[in-house]
Backbone as JSON Lines, residues from 0, in Angstrom:
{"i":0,"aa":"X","n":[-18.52,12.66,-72.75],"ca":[-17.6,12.18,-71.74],"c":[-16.52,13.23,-71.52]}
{"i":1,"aa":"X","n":[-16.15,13.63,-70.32],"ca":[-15.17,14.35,-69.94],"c":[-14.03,13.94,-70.4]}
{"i":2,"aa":"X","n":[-12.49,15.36,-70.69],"ca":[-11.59,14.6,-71.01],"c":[-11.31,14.07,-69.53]}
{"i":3,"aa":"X","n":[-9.92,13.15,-69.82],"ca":[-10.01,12.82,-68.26],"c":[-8.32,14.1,-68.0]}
{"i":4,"aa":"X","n":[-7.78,14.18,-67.0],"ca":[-7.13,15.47,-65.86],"c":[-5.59,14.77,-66.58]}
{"i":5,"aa":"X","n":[-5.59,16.29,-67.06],"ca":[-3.78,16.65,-67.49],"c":[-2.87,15.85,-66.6]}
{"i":6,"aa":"X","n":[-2.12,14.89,-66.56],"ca":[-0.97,14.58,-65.65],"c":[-0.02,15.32,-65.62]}
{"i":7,"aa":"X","n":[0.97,16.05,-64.61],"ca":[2.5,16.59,-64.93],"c":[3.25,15.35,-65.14]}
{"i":8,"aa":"X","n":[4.71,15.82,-65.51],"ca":[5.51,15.11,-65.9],"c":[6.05,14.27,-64.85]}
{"i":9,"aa":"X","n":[6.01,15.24,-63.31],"ca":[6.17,14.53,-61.91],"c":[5.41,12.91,-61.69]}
{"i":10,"aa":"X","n":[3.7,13.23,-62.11],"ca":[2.77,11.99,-62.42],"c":[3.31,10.71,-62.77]}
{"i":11,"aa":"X","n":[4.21,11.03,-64.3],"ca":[4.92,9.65,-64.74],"c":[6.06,9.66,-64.53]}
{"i":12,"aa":"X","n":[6.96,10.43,-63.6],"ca":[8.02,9.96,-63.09],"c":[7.84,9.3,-61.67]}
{"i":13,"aa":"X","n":[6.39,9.58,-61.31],"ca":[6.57,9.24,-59.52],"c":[6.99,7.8,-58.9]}
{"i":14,"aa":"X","n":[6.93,6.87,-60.36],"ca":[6.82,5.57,-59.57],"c":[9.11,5.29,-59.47]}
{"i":15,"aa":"X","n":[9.42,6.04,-60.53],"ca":[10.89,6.02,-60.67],"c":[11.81,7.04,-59.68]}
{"i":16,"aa":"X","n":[11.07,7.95,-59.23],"ca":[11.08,8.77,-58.01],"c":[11.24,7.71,-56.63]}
{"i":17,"aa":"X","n":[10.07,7.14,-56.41],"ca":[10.11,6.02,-55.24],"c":[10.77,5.2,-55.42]}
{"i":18,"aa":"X","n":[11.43,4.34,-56.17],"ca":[12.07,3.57,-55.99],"c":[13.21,4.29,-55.82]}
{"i":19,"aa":"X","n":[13.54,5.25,-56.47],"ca":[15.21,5.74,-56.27],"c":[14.82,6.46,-54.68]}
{"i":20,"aa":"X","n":[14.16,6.92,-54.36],"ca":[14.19,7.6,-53.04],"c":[14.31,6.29,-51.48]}
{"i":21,"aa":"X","n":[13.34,5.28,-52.53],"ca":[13.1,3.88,-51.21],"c":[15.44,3.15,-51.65]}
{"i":22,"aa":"X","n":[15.99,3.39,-52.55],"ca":[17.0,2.71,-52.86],"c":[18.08,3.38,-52.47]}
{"i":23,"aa":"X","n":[17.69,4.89,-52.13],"ca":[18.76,6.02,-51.52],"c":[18.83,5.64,-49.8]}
{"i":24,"aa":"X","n":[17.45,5.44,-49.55],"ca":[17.53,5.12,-48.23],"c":[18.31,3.96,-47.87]}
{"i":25,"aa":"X","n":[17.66,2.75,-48.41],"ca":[18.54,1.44,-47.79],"c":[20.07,1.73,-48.15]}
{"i":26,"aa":"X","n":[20.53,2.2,-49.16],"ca":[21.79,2.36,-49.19],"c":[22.39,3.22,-47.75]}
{"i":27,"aa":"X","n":[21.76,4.08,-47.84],"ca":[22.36,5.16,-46.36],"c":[22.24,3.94,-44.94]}
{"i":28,"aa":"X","n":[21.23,3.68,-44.66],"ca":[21.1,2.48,-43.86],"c":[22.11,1.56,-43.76]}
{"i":29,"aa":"X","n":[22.27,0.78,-45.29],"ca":[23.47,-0.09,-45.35],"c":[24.58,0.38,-45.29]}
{"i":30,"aa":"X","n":[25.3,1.84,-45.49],"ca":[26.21,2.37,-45.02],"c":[26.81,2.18,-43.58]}
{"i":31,"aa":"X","n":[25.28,2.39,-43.03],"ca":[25.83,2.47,-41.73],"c":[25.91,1.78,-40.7]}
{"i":32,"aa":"X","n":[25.24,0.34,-41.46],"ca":[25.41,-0.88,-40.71],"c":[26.81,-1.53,-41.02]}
{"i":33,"aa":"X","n":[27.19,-1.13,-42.54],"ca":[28.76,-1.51,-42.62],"c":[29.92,-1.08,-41.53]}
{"i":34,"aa":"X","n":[29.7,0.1,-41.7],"ca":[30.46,1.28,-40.66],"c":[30.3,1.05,-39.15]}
{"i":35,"aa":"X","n":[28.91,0.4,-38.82],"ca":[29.4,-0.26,-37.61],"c":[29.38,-1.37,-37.02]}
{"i":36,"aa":"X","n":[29.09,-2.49,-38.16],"ca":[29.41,-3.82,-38.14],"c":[30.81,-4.21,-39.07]}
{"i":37,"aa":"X","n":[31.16,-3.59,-39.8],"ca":[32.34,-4.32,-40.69],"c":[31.29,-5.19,-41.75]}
{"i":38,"aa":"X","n":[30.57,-5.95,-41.18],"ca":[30.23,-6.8,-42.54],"c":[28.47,-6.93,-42.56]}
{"i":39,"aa":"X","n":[28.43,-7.56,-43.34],"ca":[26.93,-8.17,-43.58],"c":[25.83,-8.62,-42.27]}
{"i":40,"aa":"X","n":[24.93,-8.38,-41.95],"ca":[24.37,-9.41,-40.74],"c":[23.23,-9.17,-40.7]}
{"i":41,"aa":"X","n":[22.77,-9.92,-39.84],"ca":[20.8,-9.37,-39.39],"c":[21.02,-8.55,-37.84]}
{"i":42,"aa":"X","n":[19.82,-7.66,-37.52],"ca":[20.12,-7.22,-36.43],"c":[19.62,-7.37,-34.99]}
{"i":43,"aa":"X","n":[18.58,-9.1,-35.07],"ca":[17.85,-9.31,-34.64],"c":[18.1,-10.71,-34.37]}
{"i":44,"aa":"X","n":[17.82,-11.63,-33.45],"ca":[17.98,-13.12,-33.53],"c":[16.79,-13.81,-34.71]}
{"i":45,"aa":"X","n":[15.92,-12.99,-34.6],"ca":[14.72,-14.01,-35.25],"c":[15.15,-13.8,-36.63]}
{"i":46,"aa":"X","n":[15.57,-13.05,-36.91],"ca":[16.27,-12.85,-38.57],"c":[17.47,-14.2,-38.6]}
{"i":47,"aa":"X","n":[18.4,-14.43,-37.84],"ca":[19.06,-15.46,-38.09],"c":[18.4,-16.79,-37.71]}
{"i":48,"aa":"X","n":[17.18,-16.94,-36.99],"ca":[16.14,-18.15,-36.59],"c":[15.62,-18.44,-38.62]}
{"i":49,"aa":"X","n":[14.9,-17.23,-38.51],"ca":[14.4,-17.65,-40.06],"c":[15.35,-18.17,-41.0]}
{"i":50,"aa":"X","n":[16.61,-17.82,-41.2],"ca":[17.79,-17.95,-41.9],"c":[17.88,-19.23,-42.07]}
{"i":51,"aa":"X","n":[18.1,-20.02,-40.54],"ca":[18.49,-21.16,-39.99],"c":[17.55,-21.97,-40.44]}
{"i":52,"aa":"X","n":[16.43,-21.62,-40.22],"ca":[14.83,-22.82,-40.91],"c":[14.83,-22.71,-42.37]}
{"i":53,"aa":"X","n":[15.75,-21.59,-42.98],"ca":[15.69,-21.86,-44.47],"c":[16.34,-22.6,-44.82]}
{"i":54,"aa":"X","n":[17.86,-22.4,-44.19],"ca":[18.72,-23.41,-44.52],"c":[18.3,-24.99,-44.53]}
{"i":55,"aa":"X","n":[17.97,-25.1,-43.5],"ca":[17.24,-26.79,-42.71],"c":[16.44,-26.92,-44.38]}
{"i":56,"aa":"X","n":[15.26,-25.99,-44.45],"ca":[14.35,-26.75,-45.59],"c":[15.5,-26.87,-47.08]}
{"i":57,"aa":"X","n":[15.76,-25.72,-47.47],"ca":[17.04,-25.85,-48.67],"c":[17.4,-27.14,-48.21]}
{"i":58,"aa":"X","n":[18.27,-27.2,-47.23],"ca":[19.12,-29.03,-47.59],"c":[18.07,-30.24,-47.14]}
{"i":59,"aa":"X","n":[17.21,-30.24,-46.73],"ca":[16.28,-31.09,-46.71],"c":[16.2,-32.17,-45.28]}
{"i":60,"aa":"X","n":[16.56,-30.7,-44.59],"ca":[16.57,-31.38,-43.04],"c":[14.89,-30.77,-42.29]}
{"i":61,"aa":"X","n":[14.19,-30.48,-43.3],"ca":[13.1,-30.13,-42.64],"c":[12.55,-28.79,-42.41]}
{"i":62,"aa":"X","n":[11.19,-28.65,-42.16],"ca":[11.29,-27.38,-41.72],"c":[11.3,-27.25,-39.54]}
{"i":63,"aa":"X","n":[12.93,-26.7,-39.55],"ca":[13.31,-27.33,-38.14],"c":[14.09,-26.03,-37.73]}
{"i":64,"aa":"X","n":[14.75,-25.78,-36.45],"ca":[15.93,-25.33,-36.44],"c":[17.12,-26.23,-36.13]}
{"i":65,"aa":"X","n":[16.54,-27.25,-35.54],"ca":[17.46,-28.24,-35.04],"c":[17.08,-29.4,-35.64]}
{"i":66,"aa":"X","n":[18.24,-29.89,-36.71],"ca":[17.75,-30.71,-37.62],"c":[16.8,-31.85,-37.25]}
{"i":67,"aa":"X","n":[15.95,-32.24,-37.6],"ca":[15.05,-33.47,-37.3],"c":[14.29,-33.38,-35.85]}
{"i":68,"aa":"X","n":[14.16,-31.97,-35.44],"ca":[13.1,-31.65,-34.59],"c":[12.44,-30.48,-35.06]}
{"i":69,"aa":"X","n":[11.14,-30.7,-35.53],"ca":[10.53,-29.73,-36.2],"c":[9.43,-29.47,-34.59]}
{"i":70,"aa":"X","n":[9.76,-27.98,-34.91],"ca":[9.14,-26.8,-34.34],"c":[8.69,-25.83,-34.8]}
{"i":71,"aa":"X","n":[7.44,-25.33,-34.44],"ca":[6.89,-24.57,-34.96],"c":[7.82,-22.74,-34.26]}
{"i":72,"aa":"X","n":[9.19,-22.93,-34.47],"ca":[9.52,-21.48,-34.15],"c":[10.08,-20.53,-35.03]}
{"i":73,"aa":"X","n":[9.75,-20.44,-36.49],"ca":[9.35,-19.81,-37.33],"c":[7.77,-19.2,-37.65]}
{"i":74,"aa":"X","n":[7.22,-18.2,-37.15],"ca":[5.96,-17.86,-37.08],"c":[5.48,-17.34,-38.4]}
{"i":75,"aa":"X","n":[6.33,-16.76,-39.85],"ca":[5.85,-16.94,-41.31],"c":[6.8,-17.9,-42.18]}
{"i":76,"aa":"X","n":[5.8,-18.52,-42.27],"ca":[6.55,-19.89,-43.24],"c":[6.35,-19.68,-44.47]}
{"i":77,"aa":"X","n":[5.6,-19.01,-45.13],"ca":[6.07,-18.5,-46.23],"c":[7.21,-17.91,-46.41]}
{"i":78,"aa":"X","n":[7.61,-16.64,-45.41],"ca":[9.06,-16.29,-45.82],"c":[10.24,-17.45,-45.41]}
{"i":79,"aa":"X","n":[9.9,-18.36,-44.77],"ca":[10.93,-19.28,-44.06],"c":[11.39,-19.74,-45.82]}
{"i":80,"aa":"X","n":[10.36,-20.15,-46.75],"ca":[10.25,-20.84,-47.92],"c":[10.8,-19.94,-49.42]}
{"i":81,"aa":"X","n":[10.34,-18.5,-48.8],"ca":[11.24,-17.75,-50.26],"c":[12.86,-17.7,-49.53]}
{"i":82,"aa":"X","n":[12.82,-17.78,-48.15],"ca":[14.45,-17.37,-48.17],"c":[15.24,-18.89,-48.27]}
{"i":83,"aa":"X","n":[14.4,-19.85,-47.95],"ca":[14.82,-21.11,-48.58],"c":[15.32,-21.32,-50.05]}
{"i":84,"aa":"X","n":[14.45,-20.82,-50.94],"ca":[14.71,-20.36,-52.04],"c":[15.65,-20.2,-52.65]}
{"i":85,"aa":"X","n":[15.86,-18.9,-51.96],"ca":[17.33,-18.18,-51.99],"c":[18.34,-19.09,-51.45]}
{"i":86,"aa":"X","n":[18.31,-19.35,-50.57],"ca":[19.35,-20.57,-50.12],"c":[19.81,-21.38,-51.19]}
{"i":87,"aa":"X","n":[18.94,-21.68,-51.35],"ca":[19.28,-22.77,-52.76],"c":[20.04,-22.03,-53.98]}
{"i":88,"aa":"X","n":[19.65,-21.15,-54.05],"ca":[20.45,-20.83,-55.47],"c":[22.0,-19.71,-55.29]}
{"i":89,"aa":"X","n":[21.21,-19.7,-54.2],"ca":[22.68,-18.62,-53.96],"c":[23.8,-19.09,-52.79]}
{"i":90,"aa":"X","n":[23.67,-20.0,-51.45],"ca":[23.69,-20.96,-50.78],"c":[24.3,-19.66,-49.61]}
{"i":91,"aa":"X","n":[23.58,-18.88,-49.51],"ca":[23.69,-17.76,-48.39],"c":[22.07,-16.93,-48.38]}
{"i":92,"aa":"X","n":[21.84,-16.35,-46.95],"ca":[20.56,-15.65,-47.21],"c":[20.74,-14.31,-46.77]}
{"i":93,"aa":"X","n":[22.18,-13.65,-46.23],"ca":[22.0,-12.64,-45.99],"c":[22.04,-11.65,-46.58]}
{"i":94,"aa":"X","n":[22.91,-11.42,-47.92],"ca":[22.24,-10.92,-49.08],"c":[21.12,-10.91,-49.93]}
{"i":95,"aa":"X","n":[20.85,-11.99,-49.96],"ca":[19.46,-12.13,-51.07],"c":[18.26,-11.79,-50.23]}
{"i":96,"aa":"X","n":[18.15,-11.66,-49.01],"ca":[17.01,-11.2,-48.01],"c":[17.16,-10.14,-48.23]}
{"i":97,"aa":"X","n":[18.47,-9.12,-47.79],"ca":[18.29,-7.77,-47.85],"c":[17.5,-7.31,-48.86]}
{"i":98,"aa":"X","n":[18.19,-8.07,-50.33],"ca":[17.76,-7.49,-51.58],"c":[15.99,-7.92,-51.92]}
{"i":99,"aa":"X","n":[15.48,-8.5,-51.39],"ca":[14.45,-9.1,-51.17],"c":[13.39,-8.21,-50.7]}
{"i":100,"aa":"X","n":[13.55,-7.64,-49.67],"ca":[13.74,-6.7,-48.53],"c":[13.42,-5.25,-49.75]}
{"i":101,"aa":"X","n":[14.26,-5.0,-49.89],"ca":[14.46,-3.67,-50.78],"c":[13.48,-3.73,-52.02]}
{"i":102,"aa":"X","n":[13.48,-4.86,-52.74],"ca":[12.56,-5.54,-53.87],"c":[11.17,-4.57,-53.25]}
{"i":103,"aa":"X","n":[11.02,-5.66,-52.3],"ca":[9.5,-6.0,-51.51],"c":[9.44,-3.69,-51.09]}
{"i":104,"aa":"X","n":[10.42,-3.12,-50.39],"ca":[9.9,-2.17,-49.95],"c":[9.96,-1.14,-51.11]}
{"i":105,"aa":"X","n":[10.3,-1.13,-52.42],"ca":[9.58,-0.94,-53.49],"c":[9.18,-0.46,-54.36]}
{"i":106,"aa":"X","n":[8.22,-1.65,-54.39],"ca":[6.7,-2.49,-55.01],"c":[5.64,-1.58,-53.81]}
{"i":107,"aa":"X","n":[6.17,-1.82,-52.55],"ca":[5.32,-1.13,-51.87],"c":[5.08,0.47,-51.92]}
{"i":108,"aa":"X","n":[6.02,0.9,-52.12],"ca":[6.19,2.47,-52.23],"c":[5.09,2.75,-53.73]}
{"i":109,"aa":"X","n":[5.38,1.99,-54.53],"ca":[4.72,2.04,-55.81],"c":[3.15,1.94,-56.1]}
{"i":110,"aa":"X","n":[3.0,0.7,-54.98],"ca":[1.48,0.2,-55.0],"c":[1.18,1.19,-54.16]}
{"i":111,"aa":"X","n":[1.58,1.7,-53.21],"ca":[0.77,2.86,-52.26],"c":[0.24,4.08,-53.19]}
{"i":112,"aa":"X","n":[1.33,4.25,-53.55],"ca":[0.93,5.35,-54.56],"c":[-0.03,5.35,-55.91]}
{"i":113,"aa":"X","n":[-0.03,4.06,-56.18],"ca":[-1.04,3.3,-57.53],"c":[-2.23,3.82,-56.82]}
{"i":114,"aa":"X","n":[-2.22,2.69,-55.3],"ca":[-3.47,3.06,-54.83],"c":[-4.16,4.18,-54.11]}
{"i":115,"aa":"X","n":[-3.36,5.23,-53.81],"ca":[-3.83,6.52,-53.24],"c":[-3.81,7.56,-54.84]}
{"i":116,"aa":"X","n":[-3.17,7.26,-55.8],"ca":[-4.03,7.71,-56.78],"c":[-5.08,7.51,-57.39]}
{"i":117,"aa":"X","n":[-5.41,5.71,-57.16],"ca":[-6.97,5.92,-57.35],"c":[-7.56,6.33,-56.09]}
{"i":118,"aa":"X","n":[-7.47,6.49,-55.14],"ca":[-8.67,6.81,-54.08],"c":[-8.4,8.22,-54.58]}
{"i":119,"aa":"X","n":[-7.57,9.06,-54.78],"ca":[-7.34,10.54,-54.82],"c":[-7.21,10.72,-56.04]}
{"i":120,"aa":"X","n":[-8.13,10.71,-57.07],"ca":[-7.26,11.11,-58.1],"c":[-7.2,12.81,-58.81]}
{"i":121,"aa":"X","n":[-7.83,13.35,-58.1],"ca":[-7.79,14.83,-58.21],"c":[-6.2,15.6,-58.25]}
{"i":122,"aa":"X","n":[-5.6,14.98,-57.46],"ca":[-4.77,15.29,-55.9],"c":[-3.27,14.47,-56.94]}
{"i":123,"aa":"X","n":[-2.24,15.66,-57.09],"ca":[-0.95,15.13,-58.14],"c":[-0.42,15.04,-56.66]}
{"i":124,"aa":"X","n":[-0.17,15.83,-55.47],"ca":[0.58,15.24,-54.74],"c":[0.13,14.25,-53.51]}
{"i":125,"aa":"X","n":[-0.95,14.05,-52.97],"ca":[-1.16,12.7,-52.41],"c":[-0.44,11.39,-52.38]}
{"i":126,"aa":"X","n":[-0.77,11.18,-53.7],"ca":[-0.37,10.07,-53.7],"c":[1.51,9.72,-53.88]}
{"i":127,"aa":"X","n":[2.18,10.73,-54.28],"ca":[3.41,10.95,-54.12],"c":[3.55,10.91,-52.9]}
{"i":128,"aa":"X","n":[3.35,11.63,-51.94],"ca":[3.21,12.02,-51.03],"c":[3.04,10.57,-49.49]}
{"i":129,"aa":"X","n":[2.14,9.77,-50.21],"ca":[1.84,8.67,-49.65],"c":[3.06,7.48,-50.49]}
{"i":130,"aa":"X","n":[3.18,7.45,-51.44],"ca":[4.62,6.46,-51.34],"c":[5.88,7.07,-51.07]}
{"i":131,"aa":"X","n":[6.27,8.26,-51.05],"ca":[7.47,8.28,-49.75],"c":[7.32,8.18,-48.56]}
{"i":132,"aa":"X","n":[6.47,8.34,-47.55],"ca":[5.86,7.86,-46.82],"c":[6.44,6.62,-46.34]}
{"i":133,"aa":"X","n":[5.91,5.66,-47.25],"ca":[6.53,4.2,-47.02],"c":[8.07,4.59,-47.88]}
{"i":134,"aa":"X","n":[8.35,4.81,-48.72],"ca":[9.55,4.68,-49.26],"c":[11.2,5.28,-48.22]}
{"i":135,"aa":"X","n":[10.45,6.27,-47.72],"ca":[11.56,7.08,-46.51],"c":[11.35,6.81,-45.18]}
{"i":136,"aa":"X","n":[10.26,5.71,-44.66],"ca":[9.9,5.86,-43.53],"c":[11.34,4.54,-43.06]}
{"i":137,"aa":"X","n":[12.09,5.11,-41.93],"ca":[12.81,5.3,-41.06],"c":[12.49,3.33,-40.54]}
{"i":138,"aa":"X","n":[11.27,2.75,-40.24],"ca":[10.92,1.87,-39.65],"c":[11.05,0.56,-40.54]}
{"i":139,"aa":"X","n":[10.18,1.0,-42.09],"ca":[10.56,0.25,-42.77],"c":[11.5,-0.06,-43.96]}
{"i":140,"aa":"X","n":[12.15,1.36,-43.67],"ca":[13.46,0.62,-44.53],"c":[14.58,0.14,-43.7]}
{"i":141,"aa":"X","n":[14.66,-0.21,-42.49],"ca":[15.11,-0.83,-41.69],"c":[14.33,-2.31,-41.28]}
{"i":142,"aa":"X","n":[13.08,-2.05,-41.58],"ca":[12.58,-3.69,-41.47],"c":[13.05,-4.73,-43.06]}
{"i":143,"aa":"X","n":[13.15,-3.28,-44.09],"ca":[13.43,-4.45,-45.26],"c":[14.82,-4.74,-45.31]}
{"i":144,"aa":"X","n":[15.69,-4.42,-44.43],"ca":[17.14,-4.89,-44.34],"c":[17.55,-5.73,-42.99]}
{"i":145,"aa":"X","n":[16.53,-6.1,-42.29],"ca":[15.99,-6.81,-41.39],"c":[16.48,-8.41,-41.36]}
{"i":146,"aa":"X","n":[16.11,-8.63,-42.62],"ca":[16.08,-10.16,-43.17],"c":[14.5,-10.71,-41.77]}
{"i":147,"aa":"X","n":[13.76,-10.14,-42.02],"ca":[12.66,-10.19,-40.99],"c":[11.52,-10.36,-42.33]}
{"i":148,"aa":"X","n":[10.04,-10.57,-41.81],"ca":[9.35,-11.52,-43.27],"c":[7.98,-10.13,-43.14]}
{"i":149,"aa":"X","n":[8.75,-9.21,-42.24],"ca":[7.62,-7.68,-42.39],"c":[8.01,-7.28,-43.71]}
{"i":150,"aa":"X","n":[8.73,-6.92,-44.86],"ca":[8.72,-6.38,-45.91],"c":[7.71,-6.97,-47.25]}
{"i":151,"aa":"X","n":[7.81,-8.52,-46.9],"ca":[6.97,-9.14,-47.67],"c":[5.5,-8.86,-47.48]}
{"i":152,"aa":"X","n":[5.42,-9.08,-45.83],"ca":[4.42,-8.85,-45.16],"c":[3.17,-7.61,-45.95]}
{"i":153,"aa":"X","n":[3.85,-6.59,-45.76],"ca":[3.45,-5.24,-45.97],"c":[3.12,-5.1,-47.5]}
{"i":154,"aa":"X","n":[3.79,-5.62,-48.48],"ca":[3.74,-5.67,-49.64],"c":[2.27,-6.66,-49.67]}
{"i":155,"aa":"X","n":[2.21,-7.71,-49.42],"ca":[0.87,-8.36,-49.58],"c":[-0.45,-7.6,-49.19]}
{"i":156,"aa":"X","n":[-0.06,-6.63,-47.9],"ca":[-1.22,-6.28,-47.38],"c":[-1.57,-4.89,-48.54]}
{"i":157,"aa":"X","n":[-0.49,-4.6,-48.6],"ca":[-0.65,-3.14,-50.17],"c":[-1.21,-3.77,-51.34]}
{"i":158,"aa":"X","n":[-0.73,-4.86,-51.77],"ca":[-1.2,-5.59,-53.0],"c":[-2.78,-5.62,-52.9]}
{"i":159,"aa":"X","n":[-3.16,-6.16,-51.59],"ca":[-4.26,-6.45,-51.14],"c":[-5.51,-5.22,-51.09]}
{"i":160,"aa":"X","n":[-4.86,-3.8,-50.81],"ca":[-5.61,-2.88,-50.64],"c":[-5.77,-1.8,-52.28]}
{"i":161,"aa":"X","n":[-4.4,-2.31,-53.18],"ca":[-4.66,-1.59,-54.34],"c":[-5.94,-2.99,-55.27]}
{"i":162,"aa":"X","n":[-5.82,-4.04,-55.07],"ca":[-6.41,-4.88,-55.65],"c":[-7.71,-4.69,-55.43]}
{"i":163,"aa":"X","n":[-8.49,-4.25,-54.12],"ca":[-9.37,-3.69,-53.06],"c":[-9.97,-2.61,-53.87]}
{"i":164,"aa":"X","n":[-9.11,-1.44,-53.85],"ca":[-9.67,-0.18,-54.46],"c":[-10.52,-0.19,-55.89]}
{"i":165,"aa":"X","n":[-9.67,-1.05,-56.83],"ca":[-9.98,-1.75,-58.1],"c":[-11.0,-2.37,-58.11]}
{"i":166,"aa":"X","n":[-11.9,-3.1,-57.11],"ca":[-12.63,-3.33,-57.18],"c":[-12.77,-4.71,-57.37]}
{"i":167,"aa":"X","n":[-11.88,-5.24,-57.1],"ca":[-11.32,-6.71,-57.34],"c":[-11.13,-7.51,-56.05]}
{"i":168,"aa":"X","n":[-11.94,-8.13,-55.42],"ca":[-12.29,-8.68,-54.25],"c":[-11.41,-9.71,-54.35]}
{"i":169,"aa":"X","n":[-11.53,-10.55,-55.11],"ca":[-10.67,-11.86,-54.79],"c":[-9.76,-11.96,-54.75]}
{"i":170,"aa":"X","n":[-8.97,-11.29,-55.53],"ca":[-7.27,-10.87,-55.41],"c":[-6.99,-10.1,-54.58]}
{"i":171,"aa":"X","n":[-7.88,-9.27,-53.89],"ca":[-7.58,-8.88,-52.56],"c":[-7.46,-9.8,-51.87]}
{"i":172,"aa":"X","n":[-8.27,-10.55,-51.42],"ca":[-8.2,-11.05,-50.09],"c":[-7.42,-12.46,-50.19]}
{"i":173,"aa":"X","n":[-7.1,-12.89,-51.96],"ca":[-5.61,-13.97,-52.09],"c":[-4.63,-13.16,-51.38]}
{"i":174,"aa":"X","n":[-4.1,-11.84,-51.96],"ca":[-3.1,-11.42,-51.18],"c":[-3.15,-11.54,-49.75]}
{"i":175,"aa":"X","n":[-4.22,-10.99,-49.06],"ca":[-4.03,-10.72,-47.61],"c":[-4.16,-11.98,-46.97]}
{"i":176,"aa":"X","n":[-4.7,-13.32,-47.18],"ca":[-4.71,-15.06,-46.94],"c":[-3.44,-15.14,-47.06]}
{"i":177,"aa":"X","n":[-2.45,-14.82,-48.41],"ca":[-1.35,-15.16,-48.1],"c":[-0.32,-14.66,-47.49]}
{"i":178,"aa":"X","n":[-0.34,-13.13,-46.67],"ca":[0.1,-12.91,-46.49],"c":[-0.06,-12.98,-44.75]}
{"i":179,"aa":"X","n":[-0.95,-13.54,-44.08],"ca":[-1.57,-13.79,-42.97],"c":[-0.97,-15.12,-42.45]}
């Protein structure tokens, strides 16, 4: 049996690399939403729609925006239900989303790179290479400060494709069911 391929030291730092590179970003981001909001917020209505349907389910007015008329105008109800969550324990969601947000973008930076080192494993920079990618990309570290249910989103569908590579069918396609 072959030995198996020398790692550099870059190898086992890469996953502590992405997160500090995905955590440099949202910070610069959140800089500059401070700087030109003054405070905390979403930047989108549907970010404060989801907010609003968390709140409703947290106090037990439903899943609604307008208490005791349930509508289907939350389009992922799973995230309607983790930021409910959060509601509950923290009794605000615009922090705990961001951080949620940042959590979720990552896990993703990490799993990209898990999984483009197994498809590549020759290759020390690929897969680095492929989680900054997601970790610096401009789109989604602005969707994970969003308070929007794309950070989760994306994370399921990565879960789904490193679970995939592995060779592990069913936990693929749990992730991508639930994240659908």
């Amino acid at each position: 049996m072959p030995d198996p391929p020398r790692r550099s030291a870059w190898h086992a730092a890469s996953p502590l690399l992405l997160v500090a590179a995905a955590l440099l970003a949202a910070l610069w981001f959140l800089a500059a939403e401070h700087r030109i909001a003054t405070r905390w917020g979403f930047p989108l209505d549907d970010s404060w729609i989801y907010a609003t349907f968390a709140r409703n389910v947290a106090t037990g007015q439903g899943y609604s925006f307008n208490p005791g008329e349930h509508v289907a105008g939350a389009t992922g109800p799973l995230y309607v239900f983790v930021l409910a969550l959060l509601y509950q324990i923290f009794w605000d969601v615009v922090l705990p989303a961001k951080v949620v947000g940042i959590l979720c973008l990552c896990a993703t930076a990490v799993l990209t790179h898990r999984t483009m080192r197994r498809l590549a494993p020759e290759s020390e920079a690929a897969p680095l290479v492929a989680g900054l990618s997601i970790a610096l990309s401009p789109a989604l570290v602005w969707a994970a400060l969003s308070g929007m249910e794309i950070p989760l989103y994306v994370l399921l569908v990565t879960a789904g494709l490193w679970f995939y590579v592995r060779g592990q069918g069913i936990p693929a396609a749990l992730c991508w069911a639930v994240g659908v």
